[in-house]
C-alpha positions in Angstrom: 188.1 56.9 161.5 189.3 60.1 162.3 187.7 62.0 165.7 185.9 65.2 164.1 187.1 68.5 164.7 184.9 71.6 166.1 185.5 74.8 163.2 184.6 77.7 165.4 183.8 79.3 161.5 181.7 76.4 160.9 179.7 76.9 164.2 179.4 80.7 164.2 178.1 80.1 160.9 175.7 77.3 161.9 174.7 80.1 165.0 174.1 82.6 162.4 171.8 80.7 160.1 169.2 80.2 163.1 168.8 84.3 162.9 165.2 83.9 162.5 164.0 82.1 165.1 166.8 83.6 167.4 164.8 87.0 166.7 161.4 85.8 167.3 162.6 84.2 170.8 164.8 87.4 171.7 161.2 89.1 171.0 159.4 87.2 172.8 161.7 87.1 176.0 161.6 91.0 175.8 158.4 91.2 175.7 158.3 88.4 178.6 160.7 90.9 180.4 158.5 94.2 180.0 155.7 92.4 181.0 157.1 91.3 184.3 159.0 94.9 184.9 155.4 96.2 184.3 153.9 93.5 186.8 156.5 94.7 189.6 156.0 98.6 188.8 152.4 97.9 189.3 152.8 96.0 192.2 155.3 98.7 193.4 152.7 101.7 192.4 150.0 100.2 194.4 151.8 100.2 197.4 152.9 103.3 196.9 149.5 104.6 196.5 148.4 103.6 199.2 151.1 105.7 200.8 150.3 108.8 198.6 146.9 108.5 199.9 147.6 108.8 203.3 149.7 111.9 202.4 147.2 113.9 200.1 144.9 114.0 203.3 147.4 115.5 204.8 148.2 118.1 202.4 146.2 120.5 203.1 146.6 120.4 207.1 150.4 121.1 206.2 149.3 124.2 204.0 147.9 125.4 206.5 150.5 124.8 209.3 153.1 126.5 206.7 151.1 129.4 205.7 150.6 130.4 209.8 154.6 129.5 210.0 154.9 132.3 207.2 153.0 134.6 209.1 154.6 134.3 212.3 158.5 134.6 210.4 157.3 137.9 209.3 156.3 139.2 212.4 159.5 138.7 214.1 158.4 137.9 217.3 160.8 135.3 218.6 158.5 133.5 220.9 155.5 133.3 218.4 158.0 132.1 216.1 158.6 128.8 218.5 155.6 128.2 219.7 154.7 127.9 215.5 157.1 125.7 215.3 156.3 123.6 218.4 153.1 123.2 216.8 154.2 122.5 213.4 156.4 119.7 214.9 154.2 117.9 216.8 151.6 117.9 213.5 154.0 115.1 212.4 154.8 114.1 215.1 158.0 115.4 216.2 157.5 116.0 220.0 159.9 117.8 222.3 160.5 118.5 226.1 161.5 121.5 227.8 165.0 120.5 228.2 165.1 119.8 224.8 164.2 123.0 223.6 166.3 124.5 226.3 169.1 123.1 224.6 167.9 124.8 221.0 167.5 128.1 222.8 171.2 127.7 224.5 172.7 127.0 221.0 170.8 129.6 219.3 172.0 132.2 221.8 175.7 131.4 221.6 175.2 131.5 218.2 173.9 134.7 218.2 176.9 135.9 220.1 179.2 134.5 218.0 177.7 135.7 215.1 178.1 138.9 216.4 182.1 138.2 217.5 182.5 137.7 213.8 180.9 140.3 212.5 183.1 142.9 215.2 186.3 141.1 214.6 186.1 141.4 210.9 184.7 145.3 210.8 186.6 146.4 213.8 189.2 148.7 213.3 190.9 147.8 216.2 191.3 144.2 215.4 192.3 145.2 211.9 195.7 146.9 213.4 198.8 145.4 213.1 199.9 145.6 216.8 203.5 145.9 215.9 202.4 148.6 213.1 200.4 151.4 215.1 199.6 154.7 213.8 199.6 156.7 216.9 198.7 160.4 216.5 198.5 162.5 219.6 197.0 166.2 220.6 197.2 168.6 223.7 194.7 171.4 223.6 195.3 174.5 226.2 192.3 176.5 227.0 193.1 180.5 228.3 191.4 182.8 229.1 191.0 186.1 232.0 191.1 183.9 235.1 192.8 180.4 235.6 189.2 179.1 237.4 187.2 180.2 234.2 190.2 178.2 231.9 189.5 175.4 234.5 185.6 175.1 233.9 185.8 175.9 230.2 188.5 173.1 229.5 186.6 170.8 231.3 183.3 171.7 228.9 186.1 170.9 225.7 186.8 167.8 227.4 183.2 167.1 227.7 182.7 168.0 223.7 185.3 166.3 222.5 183.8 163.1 224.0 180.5 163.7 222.4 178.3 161.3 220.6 178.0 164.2 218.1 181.9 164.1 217.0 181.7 160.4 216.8 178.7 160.1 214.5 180.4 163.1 212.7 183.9 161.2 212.1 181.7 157.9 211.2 180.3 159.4 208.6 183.2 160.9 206.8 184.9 157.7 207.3 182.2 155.1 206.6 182.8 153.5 209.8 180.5 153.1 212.5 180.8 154.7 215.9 180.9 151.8 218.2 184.1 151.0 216.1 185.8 154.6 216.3 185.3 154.8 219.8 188.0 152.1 220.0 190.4 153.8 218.8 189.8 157.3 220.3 190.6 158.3 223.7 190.9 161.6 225.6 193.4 161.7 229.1 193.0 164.5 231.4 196.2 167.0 232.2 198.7 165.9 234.6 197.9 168.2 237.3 194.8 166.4 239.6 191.9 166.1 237.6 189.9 167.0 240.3 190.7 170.6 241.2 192.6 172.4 238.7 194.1 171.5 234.9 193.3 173.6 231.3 195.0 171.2 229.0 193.7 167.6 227.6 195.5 165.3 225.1 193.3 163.4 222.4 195.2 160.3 221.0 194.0 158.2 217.9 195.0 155.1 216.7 194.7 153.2 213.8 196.8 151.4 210.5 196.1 154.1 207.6 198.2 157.2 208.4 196.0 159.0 206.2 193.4 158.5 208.1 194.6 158.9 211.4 195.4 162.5 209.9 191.8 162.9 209.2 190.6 162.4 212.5 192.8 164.2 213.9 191.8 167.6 211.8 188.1 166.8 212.3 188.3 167.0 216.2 190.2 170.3 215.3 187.3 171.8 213.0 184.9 170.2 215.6 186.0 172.2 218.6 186.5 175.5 216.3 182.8 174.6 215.4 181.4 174.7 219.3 184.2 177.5 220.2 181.7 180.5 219.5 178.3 178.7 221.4 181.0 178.1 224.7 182.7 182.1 224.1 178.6 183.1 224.3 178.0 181.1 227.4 181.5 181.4 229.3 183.3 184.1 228.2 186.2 184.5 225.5 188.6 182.2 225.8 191.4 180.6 223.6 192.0 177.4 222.3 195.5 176.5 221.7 196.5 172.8 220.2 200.1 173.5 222.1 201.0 169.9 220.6 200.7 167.7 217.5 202.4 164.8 216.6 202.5 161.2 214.6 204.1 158.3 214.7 204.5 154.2 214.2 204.9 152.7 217.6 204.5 148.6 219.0 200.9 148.7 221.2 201.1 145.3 223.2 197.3 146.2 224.6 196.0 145.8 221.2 197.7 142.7 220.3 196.0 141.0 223.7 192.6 142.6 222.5 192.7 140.8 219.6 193.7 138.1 220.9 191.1 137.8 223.6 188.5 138.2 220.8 190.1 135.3 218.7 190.1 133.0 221.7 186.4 134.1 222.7 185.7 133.6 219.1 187.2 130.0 219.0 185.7 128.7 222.9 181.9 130.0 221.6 182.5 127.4 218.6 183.5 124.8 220.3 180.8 125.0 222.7 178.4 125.6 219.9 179.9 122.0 218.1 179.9 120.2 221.3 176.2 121.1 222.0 175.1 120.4 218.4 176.5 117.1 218.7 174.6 115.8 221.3 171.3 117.0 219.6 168.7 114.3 219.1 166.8 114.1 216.3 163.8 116.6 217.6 166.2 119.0 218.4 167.6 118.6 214.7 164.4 119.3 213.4 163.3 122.3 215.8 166.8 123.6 215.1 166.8 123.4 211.3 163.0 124.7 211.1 163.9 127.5 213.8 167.2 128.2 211.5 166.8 127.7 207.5 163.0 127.3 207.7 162.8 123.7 206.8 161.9 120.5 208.2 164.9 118.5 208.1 167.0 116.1 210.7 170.8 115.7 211.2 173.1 116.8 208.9 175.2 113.6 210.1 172.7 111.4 208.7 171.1 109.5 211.7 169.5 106.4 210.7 166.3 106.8 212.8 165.3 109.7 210.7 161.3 110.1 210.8 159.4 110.3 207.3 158.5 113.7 207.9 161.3 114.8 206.2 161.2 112.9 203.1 157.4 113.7 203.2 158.3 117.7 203.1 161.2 117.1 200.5 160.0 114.8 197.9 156.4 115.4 197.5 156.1 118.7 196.8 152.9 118.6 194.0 149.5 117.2 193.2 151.1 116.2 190.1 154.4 114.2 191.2 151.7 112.0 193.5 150.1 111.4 190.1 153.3 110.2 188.6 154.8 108.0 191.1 151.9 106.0 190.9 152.0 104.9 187.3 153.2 101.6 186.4 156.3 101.4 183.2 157.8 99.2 181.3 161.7 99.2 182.6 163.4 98.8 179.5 166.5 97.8 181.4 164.4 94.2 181.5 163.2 93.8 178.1 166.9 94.4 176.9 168.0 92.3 179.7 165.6 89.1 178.3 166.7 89.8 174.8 170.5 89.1 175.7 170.0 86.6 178.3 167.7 84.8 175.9 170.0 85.2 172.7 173.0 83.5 174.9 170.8 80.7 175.9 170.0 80.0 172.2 173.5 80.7 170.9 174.6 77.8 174.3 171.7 75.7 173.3 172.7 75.7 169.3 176.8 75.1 170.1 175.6 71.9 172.3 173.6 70.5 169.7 176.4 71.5 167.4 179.4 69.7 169.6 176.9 66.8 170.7 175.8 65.9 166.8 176.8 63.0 165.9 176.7 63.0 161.6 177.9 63.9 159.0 178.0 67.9 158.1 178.2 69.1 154.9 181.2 70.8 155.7 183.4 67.6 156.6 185.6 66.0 154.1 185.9 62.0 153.6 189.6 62.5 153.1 190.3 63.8 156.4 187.8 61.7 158.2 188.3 57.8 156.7 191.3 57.8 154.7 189.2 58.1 151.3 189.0 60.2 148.0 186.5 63.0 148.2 184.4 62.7 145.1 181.9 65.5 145.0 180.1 67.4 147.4 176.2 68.0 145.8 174.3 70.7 147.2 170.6 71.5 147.7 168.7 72.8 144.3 167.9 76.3 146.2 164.2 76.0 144.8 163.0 76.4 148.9 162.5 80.2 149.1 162.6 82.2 153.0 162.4 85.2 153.9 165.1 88.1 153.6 166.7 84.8 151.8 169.6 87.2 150.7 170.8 87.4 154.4 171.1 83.4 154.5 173.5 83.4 151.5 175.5 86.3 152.7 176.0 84.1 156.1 176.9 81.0 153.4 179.1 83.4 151.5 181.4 83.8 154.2 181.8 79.9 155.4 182.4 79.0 151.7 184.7 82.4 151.2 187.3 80.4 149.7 185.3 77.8 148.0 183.5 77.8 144.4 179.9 77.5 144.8 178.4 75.1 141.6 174.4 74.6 140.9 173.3 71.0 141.8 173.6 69.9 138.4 177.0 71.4 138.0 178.0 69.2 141.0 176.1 66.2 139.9 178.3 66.4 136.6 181.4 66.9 138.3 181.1 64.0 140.5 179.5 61.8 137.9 182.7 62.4 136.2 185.0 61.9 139.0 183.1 58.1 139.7 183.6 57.5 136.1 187.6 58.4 136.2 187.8 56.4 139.6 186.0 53.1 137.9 187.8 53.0 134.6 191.6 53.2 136.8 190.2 50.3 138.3 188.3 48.5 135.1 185.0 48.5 136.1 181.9 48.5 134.2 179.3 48.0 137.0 179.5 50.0 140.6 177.0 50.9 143.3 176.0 53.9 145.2 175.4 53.1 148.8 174.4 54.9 151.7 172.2 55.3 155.1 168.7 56.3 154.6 168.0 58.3 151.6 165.2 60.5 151.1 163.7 61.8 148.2 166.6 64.5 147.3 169.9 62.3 147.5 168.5 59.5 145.4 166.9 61.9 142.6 170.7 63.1 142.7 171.7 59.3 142.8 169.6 58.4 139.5 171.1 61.6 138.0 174.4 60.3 138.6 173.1 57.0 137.7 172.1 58.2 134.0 175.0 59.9 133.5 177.2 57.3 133.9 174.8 54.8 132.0 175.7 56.7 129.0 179.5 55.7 129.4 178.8 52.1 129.3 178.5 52.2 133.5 176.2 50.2 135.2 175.2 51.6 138.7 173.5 50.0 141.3 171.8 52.2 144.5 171.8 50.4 147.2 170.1 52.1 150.3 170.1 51.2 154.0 172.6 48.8 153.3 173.8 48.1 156.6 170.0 47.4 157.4 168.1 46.1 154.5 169.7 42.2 153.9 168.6 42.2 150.4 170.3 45.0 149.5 173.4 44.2 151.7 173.2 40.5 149.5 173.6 42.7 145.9 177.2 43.6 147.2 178.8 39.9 146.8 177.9 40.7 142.9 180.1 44.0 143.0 183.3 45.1 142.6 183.3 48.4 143.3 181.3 51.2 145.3 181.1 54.8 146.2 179.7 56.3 149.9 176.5 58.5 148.8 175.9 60.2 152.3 173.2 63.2 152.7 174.3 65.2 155.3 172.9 65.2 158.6 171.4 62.2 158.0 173.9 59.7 158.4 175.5 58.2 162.0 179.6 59.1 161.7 180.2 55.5 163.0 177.5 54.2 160.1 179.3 55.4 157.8 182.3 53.4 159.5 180.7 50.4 159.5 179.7 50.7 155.8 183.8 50.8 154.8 184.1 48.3 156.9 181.4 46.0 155.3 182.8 47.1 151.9 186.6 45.9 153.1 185.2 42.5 154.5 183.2 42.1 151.1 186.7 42.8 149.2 184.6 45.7 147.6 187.0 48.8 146.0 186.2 51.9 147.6 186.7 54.9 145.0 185.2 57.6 147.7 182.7 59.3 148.9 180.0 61.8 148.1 178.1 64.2 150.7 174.9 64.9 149.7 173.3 68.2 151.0 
């Protein structure tokens, strides 16, 4: 006998035909799997009740606590604003020391000022100007008049006008700067001769990188004094006011170059302090930072692992309503899909082992290949047993017997009946038997049909079942000459069925081949 071969068709197709009950168990475990995703939700949402609970009570204490944090934000008083949020800290319980706000208030300072470094460097004229690109435009103004005293006092009154806040604000606002920032770039220097005693001329310089505008200025401390020249004639006397020299030009200023440097380095030092400080904040001075900063209740931005809950408390549970729906249990789907595979493998594993481990005859073997004999007919079931969405079963049949012609029962029982016949008149004999391991009701009704049909060629056949058991029917062989194997499938042992040809050798019976019997 030949060792049967595994058809991976042949199982798939076996796999396939169990569809049913695979469905009703893949049901059944995903409904197994919901209910214990809905067990562990529930479990999940009662702990977590009990949590929410705790929380609702103390909603409206936070309310409160934020609604008198609003108030004391708008009133901008900085040390109402910290006590409020002293207070607001230690309602969760976020407690802080003196040196520990000390080191807030040291942060928030130098962050002030360097704030405020940034905001000059970038709106500053003077840090604007390319040092090695300087618009420098210069003016001396004489003053004359009846007696070189009178010039004296009245130049020293230009001097004094020219210097005004007035002319500042005046020059901001036709050039949309502000008057901290032109102040830079103006200057006034004295005459040569000693300041103290005697000099009627003054020089005016401005600097700056539009041309343009360094024009402008220029000009508007010209219209400026004409403006103020008829007040000072009514006070000191007429008087003239010469501009004796006027000039521009694109000169190299190392003294701004080192200004804006100084303010770059300034700039850089107050940030590193700023970083190093931060760094060695604790967790309470995060959150007294944060709340004293962006108005929220959060720890380090580095992601300390000792954070306190109050900060998942004040971002995650905002509503009445998302209490009400973390609490409510749910089927994870993720689970009932997750049963549904894990049991369809199991049942596809559990059908291959029974398939690999079976140990008779399929329907789908062939005598020929297995024991060296003809294969006479292959008889299937009538098809009278109706199931459910039966079409699907014969579409799964369809494709193992692709490339076989499917025949009715009696169709099959004819063409074997004449294949026994051809067999026993090659060999000359009138009277063969039909033997085989257990029948039940269906293989010998399709052994008696094969029985009549041969009866009316003048063939006697005997059915002899159980022979290798049954000692009666095993003593009717020594009267024969000739038999055929009538095996139902999945009925009969492989090695019974070897020990039948065997019995038929040792009894010199002829063997004209076999049947399977579905």
């Amino acid at each position: 006998m030949k060792e049967s071969e595994i058809h991976l068709g042949d199982l798939a197709v076996e796999i396939l035909l169990h569809w049913r009950s695979m469905i009703i168990f893949m049901l059944i475990a995903g409904a197994l799997g919901g209910l214990f995703s809905y067990i562990g939700s529930a479990r999940s949402c009662q702990e977590q009740a009990v949590i929410i609970e705790e929380l609702k009570k103390k909603r409206q204490e936070k309310q409160q606590l934020e609604e008198l944090w609003q108030e004391k934000q708008l009133s901008n008083d900085e040390t109402a604003l910290k006590t409020a949020a002293g207070e607001l800290l230690s309602s969760y319980g976020i407690m802080l020391n003196e040196q520990q706000t000390n080191n807030v208030d040291y942060v928030l300072n130098y962050e002030k000022n360097y704030y405020s470094q940034l905001e000059y460097q970038k709106q500053s004229v003077l840090m604007q100007i390319d040092p090695n690109n300087v618009q420098r435009g210069e003016m001396t103004i004489l003053i004359i008049s009846d007696d070189l005293e009178k010039s004296y006092n009245i130049e020293r009154i230009y001097e004094d006008i020219v210097c005004s806040a007035e002319l500042l604000e005046e020059m901001g606002r036709q050039s949309g700067l502000e008057t901290k920032y032109i102040n830079e770039i103006y200057s006034l220097t004295r005459s040569a001769s000693d300041s103290q005693t005697s000099g009627d001329t003054f020089k005016i310089t401005i600097s700056h990188y539009d041309k343009e505008l360094c024009l402008r200025f220029m000009q508007n401390i010209l219209d400026y004094i004409d403006s103020k020249r008829a007040l000072i004639e009514k006070k000191r006397g007429p008087h003239e006011v010469i501009n004796i020299e006027q000039a521009i030009a694109t000169i190299s200023v190392k003294s701004i170059a080192n200004a804006q440097a100084s303010v770059a380095q300034n700039i850089l030092d107050i940030k590193t302090n700023i970083l190093n400080r931060k760094s060695s904040f604790t967790n309470e001075e995060w959150y007294y930072y944060n709340l004293l900063t962006i108005g929220k209740l959060i720890g380090s931005p580095y992601g300390s692992p000792e954070d306190p809950w109050a900060a998942v408390y004040m971002e995650t549970l905002e509503t009445t309503a998302d209490y009400d729906a973390a609490v409510t249990p749910k089927f994870n789907i993720v689970y009932v899909l997750g049963g549904m595979i894990l049991f369809s493998f199991t049942y596809a594993f559990l059908i291959f082992m029974k398939y690999v481990l079976n140990n008779k005859i399929k329907s789908t073997d062939q005598f020929d290949e297995l024991y060296k004999i003809p294969q006479l007919g292959h008889i299937p079931t009538s098809g009278s047993e109706k199931k459910p969405l039966d079409f699907i079963d014969k579409g799964i049949l369809a494709f193992r017997n692709r490339n076989k012609r499917r025949f009715t029962q009696n169709e099959a029982v004819n063409l074997a009946a004449a294949a026994v016949k051809m067999a026993a008149r090659k060999d000359q004999l009138d009277t063969i038997c039909l033997i085989g391991c257990t029948f039940n009701d269906t293989a010998l009704s399709i052994c008696k049909d094969i029985q009549d049909n041969l009866a009316k060629d003048g063939i006697n056949v005997y059915i002899l079942d159980n022979v290798l058991y049954n000692a009666q029917t095993m003593e009717k062989l020594s009267e024969l000459k000739g038999a055929v194997l009538a095996e139902t499938a999945g009925n009969a042992l492989y090695t019974e069925i070897a020990q039948e040809l065997e019995l038929l050798k040792r009894q010199q019976i002829n063997i004209l081949g076999g049947m399977i019997l579905e």
